[in-house]
matplotlib code that plots the C-alpha trace (Angstrom):
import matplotlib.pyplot as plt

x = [149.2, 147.5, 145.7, 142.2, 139.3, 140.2, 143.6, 145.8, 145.1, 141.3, 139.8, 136.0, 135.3, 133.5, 131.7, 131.8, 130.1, 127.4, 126.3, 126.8, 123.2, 123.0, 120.4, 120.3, 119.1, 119.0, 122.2, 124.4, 121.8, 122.6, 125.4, 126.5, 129.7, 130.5, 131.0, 128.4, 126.9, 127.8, 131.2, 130.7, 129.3, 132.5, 134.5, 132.6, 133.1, 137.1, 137.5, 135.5, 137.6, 140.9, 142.9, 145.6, 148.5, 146.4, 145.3, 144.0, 145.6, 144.1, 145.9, 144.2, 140.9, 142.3, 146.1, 146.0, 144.5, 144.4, 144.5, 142.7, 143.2, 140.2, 141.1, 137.9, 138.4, 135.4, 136.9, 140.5, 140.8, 142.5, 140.5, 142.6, 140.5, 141.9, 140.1, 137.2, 137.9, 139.1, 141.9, 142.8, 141.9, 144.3, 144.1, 145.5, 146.6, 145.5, 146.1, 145.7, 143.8, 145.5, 147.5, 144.7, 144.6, 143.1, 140.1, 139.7, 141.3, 145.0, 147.0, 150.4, 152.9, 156.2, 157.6, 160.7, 160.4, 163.4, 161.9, 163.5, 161.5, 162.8, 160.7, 160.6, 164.5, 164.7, 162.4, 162.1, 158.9, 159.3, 157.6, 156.6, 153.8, 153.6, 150.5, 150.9, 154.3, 153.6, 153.9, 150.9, 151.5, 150.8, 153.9, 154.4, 154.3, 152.3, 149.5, 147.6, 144.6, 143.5, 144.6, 147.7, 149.9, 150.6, 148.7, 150.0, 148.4, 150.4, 150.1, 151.4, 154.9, 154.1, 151.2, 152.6, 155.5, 152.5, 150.6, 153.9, 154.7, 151.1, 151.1, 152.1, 152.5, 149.2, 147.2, 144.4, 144.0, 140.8, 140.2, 137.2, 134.1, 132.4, 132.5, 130.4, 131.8, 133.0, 130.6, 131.6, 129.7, 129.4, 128.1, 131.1, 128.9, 129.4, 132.9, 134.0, 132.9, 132.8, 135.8, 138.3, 136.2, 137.8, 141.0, 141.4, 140.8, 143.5, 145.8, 145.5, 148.3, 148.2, 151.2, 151.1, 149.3, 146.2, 147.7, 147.6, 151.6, 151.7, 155.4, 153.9, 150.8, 150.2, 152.6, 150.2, 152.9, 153.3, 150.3, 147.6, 145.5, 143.6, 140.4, 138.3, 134.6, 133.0, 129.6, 130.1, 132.3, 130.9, 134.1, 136.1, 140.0, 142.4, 145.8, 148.6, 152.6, 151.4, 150.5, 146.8, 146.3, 143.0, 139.8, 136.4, 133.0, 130.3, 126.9, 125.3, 121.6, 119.7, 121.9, 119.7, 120.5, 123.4, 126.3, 127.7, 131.6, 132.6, 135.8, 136.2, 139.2, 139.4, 140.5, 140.2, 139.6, 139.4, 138.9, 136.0, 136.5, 134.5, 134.8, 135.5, 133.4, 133.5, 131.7, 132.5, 131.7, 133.5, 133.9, 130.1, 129.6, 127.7, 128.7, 127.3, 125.5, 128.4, 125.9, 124.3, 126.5, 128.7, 125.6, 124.7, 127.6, 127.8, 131.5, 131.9, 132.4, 136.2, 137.0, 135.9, 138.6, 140.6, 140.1, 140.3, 143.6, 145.1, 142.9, 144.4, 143.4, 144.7, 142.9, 141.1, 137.9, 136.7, 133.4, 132.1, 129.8, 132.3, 134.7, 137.9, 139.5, 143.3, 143.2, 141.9, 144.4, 147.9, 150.6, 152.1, 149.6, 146.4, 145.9, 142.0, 141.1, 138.0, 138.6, 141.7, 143.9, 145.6]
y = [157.0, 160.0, 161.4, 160.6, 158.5, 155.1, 155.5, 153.1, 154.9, 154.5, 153.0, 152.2, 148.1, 147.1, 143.5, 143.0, 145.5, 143.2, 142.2, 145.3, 146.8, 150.4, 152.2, 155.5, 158.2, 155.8, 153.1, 153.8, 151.8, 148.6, 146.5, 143.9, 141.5, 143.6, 147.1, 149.6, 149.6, 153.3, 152.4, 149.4, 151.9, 154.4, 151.3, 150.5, 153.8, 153.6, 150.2, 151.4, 154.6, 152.8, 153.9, 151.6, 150.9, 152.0, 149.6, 149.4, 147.4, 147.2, 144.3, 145.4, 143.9, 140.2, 140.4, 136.1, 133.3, 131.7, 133.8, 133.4, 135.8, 136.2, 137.6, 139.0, 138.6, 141.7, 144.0, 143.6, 143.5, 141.6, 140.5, 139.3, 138.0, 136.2, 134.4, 135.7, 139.0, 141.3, 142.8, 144.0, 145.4, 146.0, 146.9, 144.6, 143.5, 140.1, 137.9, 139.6, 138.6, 135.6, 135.2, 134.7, 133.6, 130.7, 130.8, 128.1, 127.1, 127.2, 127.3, 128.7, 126.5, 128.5, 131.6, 133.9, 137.5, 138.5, 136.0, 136.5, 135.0, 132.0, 133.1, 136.6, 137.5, 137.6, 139.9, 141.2, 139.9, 140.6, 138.7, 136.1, 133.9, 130.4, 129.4, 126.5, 124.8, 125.7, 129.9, 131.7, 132.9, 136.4, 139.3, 142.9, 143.9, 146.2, 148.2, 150.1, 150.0, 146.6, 143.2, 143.2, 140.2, 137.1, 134.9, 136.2, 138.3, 141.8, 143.4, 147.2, 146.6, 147.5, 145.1, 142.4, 142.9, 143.1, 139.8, 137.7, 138.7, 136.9, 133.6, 130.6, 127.4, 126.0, 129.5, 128.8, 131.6, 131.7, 133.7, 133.8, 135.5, 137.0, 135.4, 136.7, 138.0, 135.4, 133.8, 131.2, 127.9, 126.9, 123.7, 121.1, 119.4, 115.8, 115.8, 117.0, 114.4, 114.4, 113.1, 115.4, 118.7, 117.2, 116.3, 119.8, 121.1, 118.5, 119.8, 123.6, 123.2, 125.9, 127.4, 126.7, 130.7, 129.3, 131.5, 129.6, 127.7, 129.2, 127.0, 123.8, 124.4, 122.7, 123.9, 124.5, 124.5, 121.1, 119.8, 121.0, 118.8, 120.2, 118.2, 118.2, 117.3, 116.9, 116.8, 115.3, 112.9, 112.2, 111.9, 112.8, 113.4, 114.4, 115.6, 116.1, 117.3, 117.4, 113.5, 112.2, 110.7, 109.0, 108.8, 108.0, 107.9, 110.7, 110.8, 114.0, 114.7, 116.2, 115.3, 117.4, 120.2, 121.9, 122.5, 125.0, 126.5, 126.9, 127.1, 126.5, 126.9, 125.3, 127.7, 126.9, 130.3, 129.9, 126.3, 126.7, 124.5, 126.1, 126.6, 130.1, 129.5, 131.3, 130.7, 131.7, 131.8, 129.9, 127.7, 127.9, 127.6, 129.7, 130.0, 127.8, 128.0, 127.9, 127.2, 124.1, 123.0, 120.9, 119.6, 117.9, 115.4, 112.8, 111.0, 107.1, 106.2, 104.6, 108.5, 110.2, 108.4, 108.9, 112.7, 112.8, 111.8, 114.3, 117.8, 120.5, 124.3, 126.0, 123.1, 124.0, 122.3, 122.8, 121.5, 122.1, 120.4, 120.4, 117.1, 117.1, 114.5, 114.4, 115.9, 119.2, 119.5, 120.3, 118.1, 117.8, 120.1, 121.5, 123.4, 123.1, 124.4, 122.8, 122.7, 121.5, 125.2, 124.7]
z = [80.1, 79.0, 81.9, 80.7, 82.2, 81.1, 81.7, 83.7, 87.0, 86.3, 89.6, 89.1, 88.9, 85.6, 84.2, 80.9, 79.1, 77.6, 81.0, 82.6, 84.6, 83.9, 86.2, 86.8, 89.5, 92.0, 90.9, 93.9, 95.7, 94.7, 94.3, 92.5, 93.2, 95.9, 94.0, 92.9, 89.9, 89.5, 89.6, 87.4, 84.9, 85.2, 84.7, 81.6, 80.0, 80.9, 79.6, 75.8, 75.8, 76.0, 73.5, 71.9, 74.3, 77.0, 79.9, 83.1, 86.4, 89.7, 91.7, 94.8, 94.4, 93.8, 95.6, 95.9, 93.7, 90.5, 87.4, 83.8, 80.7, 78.4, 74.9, 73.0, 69.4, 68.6, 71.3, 70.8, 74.6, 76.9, 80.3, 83.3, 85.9, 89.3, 91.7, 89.6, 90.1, 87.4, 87.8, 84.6, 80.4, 78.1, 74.8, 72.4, 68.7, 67.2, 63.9, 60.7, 57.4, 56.6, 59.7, 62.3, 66.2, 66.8, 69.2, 72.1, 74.9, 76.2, 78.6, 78.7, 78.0, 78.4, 79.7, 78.6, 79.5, 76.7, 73.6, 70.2, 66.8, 65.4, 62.5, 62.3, 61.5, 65.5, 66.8, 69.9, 71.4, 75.4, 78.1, 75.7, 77.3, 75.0, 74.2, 71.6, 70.1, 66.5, 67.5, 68.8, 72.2, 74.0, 74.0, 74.2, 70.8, 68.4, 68.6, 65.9, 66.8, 64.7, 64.2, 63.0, 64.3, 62.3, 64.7, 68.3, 70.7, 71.1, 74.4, 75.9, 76.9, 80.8, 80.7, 79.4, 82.2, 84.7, 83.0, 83.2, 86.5, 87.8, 86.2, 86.0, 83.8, 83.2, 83.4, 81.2, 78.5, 76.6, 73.0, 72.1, 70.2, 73.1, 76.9, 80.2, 83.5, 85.4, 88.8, 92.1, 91.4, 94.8, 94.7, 93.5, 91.3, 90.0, 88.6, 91.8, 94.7, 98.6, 99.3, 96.9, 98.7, 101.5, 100.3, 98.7, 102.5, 103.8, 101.5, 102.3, 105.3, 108.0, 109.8, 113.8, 114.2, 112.1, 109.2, 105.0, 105.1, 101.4, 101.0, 101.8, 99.8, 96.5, 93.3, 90.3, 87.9, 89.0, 90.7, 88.8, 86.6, 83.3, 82.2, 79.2, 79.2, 75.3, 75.4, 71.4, 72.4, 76.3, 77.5, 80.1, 79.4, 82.3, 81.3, 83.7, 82.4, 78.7, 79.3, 79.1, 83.0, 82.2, 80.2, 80.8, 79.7, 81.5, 81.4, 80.5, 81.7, 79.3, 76.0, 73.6, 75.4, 74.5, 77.0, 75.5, 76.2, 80.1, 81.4, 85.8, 87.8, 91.0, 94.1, 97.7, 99.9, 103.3, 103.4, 100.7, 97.8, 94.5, 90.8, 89.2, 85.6, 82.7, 79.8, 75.9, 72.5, 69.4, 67.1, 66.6, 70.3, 72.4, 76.1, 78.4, 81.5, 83.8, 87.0, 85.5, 83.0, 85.4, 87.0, 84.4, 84.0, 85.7, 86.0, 86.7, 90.8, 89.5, 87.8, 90.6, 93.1, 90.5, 90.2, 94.1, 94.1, 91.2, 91.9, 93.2, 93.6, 90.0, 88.5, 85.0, 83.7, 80.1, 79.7, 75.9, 73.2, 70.7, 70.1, 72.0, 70.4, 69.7, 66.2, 68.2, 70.7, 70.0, 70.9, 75.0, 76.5, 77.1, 74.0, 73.1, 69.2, 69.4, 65.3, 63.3, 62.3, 59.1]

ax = plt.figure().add_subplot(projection="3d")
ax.plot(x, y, z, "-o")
ax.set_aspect("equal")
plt.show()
């Protein structure tokens, strides 16, 4: 890097920078998410002065938990956030006029940290991350300052390397328009009843000191479940190994109300069971309310065994008023468009 604030040994914690409280005089006085707002602020200002190639990594404030990548279409920045926390911005390069990146919701569907096109006269394209079958995924790649990929997201070589090294199969990755800082919904609400809390907590196995057994935990590459919520549709879809598991009909309070896009990962901390949320804009969505939005579904008694059976922490929820029917989702996994991409 090049030495200057904003640079990858930048140390200040930052929300997004439209949600951001600036106060002054008086700003190291309060606190929000655990970190002062005068060092959200300095983290603000590093993450706008990035310059391309640049990025910033702090592993520290998040070492454990789930991950999800946030791609902001406007910003050309990359947001990686685990357990809720961010711990990462990268600068970064997305689809060209005419070659554009999708937005919506993925998850990553393959790995392979020395990828060479099958399209592009076999180009190097390191620490690919897959995020659907027909060629968009995230790699270390160019950098000018712009969009400029045909459809992929390009990444700084080192970050990438960092990104890959940090998640997993089934790590949701959003693009989108705009999306907030991510919050803890504590309460479970109705997709996620009584007696899966307690399963989840069953399921978190301790070693004979008291300590997490992380070996006999649950395997989210092969546990976890992603499910779809479309308030157009008022359906439920679970999908599990790139197969649907189950439908079912919901029941949304307040129908005329829209729910807007919201994406929770389940984690389990300390016996806690709770959904990280956050919400996004695209595809003519706005971002939902991530605290209410899930209270206001209501899934059938039968889906709710159901679900207690198959969640796990690493779990994704995508609750969004769009349709989610098949003709938006790309084949074998959890790839949601929200639109059909020609």
């Amino acid at each position: 890097m090049n030495g200057k604030p904003g640079a990858r040994d930048a140390k200040p914690f930052a929300t997004d920078r439209r949600n951001v409280l600036r106060l002054a005089g008086a700003a190291t006085a309060f606190v929000l998410g655990g970190w002062p707002v005068a060092a959200q602020d300095a983290d603000v200002t590093a993450v706008d002065e990035l310059k391309p190639g640049q990025y910033v990594w702090y592993p520290e404030r998040a070492p454990e938990g789930f991950v999800a990548v946030i791609v902001s279409l406007p910003d050309q920045r990359c947001y990686v956030y685990r357990n809720g926390v961010r711990v990462g911005v990268s600068t970064c390069s997305t689809g060209k006029a005419g070659f554009s990146t999708p937005v919506g919701v993925f998850t990553i569907l393959q790995k392979d940290a020395t990828h060479h096109s099958s399209i592009y006269d076999g180009a190097s394209m390191p620490f690919t991350e897959r995020l659907t079958w027909s060629g968009v995924a995230l790699h270390a790649g160019g950098l000018p300052g712009y969009p400029s990929s045909h459809g992929c997201v390009h990444l700084p070589l080192a970050f990438a390397k960092l990104l890959f090294g940090i998640t997993h199969y089934g790590t949701p990755v959003i693009i989108a328009d705009s999306h907030s800082q991510p919050v803890d919904v504590l309460h479970p609400g109705l997709v996620l009843p009584a007696d899966a809390t307690a399963a989840i907590r069953k399921d978190d196995p301790k070693n004979p000191n008291g300590t997490p057994d992380t070996a006999a935990a649950p395997d989210p590459m092969q546990d976890a479940v992603a499910m779809i919520i479309s308030g157009a549709d008022k359906q439920l879809t679970v999908i599990k190994d790139g197969a649907v598991v189950f439908t079912s009909p919901v029941t949304i309070r307040d129908p005329h109300t829209p729910l807007g896009n919201v994406v929770y990962v389940l984690k389990n901390v300390g016996g806690e069971v709770s959904w990280t949320a956050l919400s996004f804009e695209g595809n003519g969505a706005t971002g939902g309310k991530s605290a209410s939005a899930i209270d206001r579904i209501t899934v059938a008694p039968a889906a709710n065994q159901q679900l207690a059976k198959l969640l796990v922490p690493g779990s994704t929820l995508f609750v969004t008023e769009l349709s989610a029917t098949p003709d938006t989702r790309s084949p074998k996994n959890f790839v949601i468009l929200s639109q059909v991409v020609s």
